[in-house]
C-alpha positions as CSV (number, residue, x, y, z in Angstrom):
1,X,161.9,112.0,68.1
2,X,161.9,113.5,71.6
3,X,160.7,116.8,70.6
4,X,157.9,115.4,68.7
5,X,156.6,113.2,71.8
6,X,157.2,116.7,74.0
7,X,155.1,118.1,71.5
8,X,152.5,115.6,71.9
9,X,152.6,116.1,75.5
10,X,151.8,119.3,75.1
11,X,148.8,119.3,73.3
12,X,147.1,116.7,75.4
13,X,147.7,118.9,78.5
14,X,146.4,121.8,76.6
15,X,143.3,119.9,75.8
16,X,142.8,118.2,79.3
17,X,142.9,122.0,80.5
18,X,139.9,123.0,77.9
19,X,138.2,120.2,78.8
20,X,138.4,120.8,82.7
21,X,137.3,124.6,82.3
22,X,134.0,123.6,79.8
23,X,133.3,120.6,82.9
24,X,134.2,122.5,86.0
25,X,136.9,119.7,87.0
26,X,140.3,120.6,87.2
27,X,142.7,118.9,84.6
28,X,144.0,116.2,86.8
29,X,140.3,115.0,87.2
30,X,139.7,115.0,83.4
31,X,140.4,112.0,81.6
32,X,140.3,113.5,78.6
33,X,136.4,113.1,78.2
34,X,133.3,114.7,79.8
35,X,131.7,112.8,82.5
36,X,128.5,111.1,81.7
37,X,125.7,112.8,83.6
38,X,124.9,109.8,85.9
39,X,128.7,110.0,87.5
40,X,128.8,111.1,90.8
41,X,130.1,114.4,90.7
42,X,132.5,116.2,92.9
43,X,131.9,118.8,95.1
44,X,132.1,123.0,94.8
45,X,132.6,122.7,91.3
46,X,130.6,124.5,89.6
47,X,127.6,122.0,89.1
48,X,124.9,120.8,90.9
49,X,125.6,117.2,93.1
50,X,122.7,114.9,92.2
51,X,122.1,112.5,95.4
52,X,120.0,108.9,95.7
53,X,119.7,108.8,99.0
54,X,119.3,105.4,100.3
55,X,117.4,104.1,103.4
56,X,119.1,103.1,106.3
57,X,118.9,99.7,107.8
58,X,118.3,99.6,111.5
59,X,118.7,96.4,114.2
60,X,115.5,95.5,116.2
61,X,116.3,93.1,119.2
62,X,113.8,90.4,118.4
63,X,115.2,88.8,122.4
64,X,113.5,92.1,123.7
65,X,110.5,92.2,121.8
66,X,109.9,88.3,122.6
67,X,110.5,89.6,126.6
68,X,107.5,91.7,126.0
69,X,105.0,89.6,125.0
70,X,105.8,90.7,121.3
71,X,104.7,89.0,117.8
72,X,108.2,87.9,116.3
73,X,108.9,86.6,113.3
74,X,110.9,83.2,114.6
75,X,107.9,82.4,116.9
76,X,105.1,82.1,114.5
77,X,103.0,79.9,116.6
78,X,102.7,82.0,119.9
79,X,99.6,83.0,121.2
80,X,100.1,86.2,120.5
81,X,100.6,85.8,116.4
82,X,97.7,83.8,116.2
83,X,95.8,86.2,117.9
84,X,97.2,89.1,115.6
85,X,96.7,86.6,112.6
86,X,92.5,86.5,113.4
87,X,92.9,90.8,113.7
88,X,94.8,91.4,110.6
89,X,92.7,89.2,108.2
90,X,89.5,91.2,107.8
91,X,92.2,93.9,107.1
92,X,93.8,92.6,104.5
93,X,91.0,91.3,102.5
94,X,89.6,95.1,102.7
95,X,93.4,96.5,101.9
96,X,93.1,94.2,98.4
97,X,89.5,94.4,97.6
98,X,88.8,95.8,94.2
99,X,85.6,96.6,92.1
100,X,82.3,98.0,94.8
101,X,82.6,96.0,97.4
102,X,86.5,97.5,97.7
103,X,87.6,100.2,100.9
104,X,89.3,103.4,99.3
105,X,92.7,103.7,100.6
106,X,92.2,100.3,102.3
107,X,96.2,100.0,102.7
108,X,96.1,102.8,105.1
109,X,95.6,101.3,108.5
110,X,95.0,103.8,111.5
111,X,95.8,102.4,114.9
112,X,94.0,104.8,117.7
113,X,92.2,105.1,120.8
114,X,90.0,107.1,123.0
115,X,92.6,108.3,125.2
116,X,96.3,107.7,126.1
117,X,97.3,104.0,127.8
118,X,95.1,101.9,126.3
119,X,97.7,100.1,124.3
120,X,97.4,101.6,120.9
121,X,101.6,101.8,120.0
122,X,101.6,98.3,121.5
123,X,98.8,97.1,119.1
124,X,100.3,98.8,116.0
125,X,103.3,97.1,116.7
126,X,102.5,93.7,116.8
127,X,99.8,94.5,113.8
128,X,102.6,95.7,112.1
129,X,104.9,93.0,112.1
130,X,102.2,90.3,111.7
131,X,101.6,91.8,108.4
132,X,105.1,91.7,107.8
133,X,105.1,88.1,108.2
134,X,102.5,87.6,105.5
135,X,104.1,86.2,102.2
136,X,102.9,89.1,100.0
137,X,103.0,91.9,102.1
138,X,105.3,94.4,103.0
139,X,104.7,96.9,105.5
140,X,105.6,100.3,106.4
141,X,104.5,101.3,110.2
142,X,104.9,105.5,110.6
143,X,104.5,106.9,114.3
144,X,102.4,109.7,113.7
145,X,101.9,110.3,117.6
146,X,103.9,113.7,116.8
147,X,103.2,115.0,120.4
148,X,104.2,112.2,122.1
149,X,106.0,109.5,120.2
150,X,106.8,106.2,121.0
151,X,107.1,103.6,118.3
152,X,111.4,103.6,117.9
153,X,111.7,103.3,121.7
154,X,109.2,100.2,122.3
155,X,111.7,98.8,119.5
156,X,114.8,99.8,121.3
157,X,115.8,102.4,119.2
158,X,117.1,106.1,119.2
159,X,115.1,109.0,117.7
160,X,115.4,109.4,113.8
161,X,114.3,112.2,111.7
162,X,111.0,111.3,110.2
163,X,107.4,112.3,108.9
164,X,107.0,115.9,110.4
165,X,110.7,116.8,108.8
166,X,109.5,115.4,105.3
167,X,106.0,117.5,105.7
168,X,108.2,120.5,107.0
169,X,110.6,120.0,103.9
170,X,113.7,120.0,106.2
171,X,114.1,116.1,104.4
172,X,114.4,116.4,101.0
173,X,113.3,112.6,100.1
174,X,111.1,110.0,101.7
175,X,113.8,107.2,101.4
176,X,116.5,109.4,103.6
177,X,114.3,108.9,106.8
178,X,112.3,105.6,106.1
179,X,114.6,102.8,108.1
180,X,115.2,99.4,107.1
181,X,115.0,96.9,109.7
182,X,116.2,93.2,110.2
183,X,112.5,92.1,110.4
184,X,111.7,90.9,106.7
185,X,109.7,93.7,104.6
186,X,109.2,95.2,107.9
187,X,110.1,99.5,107.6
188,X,109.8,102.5,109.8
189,X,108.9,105.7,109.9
190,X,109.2,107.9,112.7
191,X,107.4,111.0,113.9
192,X,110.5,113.1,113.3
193,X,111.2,116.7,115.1
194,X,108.0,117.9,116.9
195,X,106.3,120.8,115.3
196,X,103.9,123.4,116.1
197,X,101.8,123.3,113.2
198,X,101.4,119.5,113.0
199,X,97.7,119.7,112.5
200,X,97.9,122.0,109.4
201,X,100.6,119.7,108.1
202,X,98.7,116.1,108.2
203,X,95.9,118.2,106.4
204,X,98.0,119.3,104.0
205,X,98.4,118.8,100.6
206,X,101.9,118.1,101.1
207,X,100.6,115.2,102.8
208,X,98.3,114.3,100.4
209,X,101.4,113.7,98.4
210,X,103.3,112.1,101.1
211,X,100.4,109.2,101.1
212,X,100.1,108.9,97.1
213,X,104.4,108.2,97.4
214,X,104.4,105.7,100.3
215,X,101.3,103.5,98.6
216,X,102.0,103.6,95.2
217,X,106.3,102.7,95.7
218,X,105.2,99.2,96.6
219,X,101.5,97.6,95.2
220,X,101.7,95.1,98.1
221,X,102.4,97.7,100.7
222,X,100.5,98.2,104.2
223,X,100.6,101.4,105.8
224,X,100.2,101.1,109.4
225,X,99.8,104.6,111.5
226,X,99.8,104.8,115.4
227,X,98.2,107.8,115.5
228,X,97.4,109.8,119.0
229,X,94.2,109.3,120.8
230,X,90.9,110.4,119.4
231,X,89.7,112.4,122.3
232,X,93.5,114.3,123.3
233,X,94.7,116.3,120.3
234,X,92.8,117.0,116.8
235,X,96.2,115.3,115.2
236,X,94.2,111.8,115.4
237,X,90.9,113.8,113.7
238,X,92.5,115.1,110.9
239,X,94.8,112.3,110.0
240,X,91.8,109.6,109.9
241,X,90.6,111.5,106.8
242,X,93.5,110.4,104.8
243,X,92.8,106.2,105.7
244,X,90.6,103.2,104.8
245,X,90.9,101.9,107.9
246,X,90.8,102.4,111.5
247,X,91.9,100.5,114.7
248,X,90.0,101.8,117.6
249,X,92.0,99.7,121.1
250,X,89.9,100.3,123.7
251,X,91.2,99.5,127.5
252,X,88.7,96.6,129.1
253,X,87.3,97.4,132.6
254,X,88.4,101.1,132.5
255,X,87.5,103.2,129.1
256,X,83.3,103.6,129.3
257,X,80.9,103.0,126.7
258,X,80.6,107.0,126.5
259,X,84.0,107.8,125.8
260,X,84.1,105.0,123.0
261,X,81.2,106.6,121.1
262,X,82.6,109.9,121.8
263,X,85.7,108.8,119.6
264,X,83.9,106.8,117.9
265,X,82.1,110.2,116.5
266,X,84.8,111.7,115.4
267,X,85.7,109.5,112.6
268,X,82.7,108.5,110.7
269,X,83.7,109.2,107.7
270,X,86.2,106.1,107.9
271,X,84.2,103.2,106.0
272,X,85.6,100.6,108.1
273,X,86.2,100.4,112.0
274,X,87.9,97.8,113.9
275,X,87.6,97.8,117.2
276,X,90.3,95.7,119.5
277,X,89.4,95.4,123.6
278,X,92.7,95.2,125.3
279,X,93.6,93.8,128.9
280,X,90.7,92.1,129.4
281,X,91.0,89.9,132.6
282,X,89.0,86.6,132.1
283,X,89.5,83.5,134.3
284,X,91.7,80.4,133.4
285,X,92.5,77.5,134.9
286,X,95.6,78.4,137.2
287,X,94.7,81.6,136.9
288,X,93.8,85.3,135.2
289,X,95.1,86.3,131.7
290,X,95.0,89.2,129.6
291,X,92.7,89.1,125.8
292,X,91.9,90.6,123.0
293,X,88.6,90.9,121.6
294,X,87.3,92.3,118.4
295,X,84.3,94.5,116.8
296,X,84.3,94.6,113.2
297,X,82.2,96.8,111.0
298,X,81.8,98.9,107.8
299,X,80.2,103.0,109.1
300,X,77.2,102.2,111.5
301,X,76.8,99.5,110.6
302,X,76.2,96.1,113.3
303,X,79.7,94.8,114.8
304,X,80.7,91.0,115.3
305,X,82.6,89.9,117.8
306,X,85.3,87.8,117.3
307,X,87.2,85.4,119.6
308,X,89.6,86.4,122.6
309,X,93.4,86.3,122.8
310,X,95.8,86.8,125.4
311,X,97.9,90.3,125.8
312,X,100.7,91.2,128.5
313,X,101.8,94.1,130.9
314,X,103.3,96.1,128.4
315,X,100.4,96.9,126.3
316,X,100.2,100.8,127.7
């Protein structure tokens, strides 16, 4: 009796060890069948190690953002979400249009400006999370400001691989560098490692691609870019020729009419242009505040105004 179960002993280790060399595990790994080819594999085996990366989820301090002036998602009636409620409509109806009257690539939103302080990350922001806050919307806000990003530090948070490392192919997937955050349907993207080639990568096809992935992942995603100023680098140039929309801020009392249609000139091939007048002073009882005011507008075609709104210090 005992030599027979020796023997039987035997002959499974013997086919353990066939098994392990036709797998590339070693016997003690093997339990006595192959692995099915969606098992997470082991290292330096022999085989290739398949990987879903999965997005990280990062923590925004909503106490900060409501310190500066910020839309936030637990104070839905400040001044400042109702005033980022009238911006976003017009966008959104364009971003879901369909049939003639609809904007090509309307669910790519470029945020912009003639030149640098006029409060374009600041704008994006808030657009951003407003959006968020819709009930059928999600929304994915990518700093594209390569040169000079800003977008994870407003938000309190360190610097993260990002959109030039996808284009460069250091990242091998979108989902390792696009970040999660606490703000309901609210993601990230930064600008990633500055490159010397940027322009050449935004008009790439590679970007082309990068796009096509980011829209068609969700069907009720926004794409909101804060993108350099118009009149700075040609970064802000070429990357307007990839969206539906643009967001021009210009800075009340300060940017002239000439520098406006300067940028203005440089992207009209967009077919709709929004344009948002930030830290204009008008008088209030007990004081000065800060608004916003709107132009709205399909190519050349005649702007309305909308109302005013109230902004803060931080809008640079």
């Amino acid at each position: 009796m005992t030599s027979l179960i020796e023997k039987a002993v035997a002959r499974l280790d013997t086919l353990k060890r066939a098994v392990g060399e036709l797998s590339g595990f070693p016997p003690d790994a093997v339990p006595g069948a192959l692995p099915a080819d969606d098992a997470p594999l082991l290292p330096d085996r022999g085989r290739a190690v398949v990987e879903i990366p999965v997005s990280r989820e990062v923590e925004i301090n909503i106490r900060r953002l409501i310190q500066r002036g910020m839309v936030t998602p637990n104070l839905p009636r400040s001044r400042i979400a109702e005033e980022f409620r009238l911006i976003k409509r017009p966008l959104l109806k364009n971003a879901t249009a369909s049939g003639v009257p609809g904007v090509e690539n309307g669910s790519l939103i470029m945020v912009t400006s003639s030149l640098p302080g006029e409060g374009k990350s600041f704008t994006a922001i808030n657009l951003a999370i407003s959006i968020a806050m819709e009930m059928d919307y999600r929304v994915l806000l990518v700093d594209a400001d390569v040169a000079r990003p800003s977008v994870l530090n407003r938000l309190g948070l360190p610097p993260e691989r990002g959109l030039m490392d996808v284009l460069a192919g250091d990242v091998s997937s979108l989902s390792e560098v696009i970040l999660r955050t606490n703000i309901e349907k609210f993601s990230l993207l930064s600008a990633g490692m500055p490159h010397a080639r940027a322009t050449e990568m935004l008009a790439s096809d590679a970007m082309v691609q990068l796009l096509e992935q980011m829209v068609t992942r969700y069907a009720n995603r926004i794409i909101v870019f804060d993108s350099p100023p118009l009149l700075v680098t040609t970064e802000a140039r070429v990357l307007a020729t990839h969206m539906g929309q643009i967001i021009v801020v210009v800075e009340a009392a300060k940017t002239t009419h000439g520098t406006v249609k300067q940028a203005l000139a440089t992207i009209e091939s967009c077919p709709v242009k929004m344009m948002v007048l930030n830290k204009a002073r008008e008088t209030n009882v007990g004081g000065y505040g800060y608004r916003y005011g709107y132009g709205y507008g399909r190519g050349r075609g005649k702007s309305r105004h909308g109302p005013s709104s109230k902004d803060d210090k931080h809008a640079r």
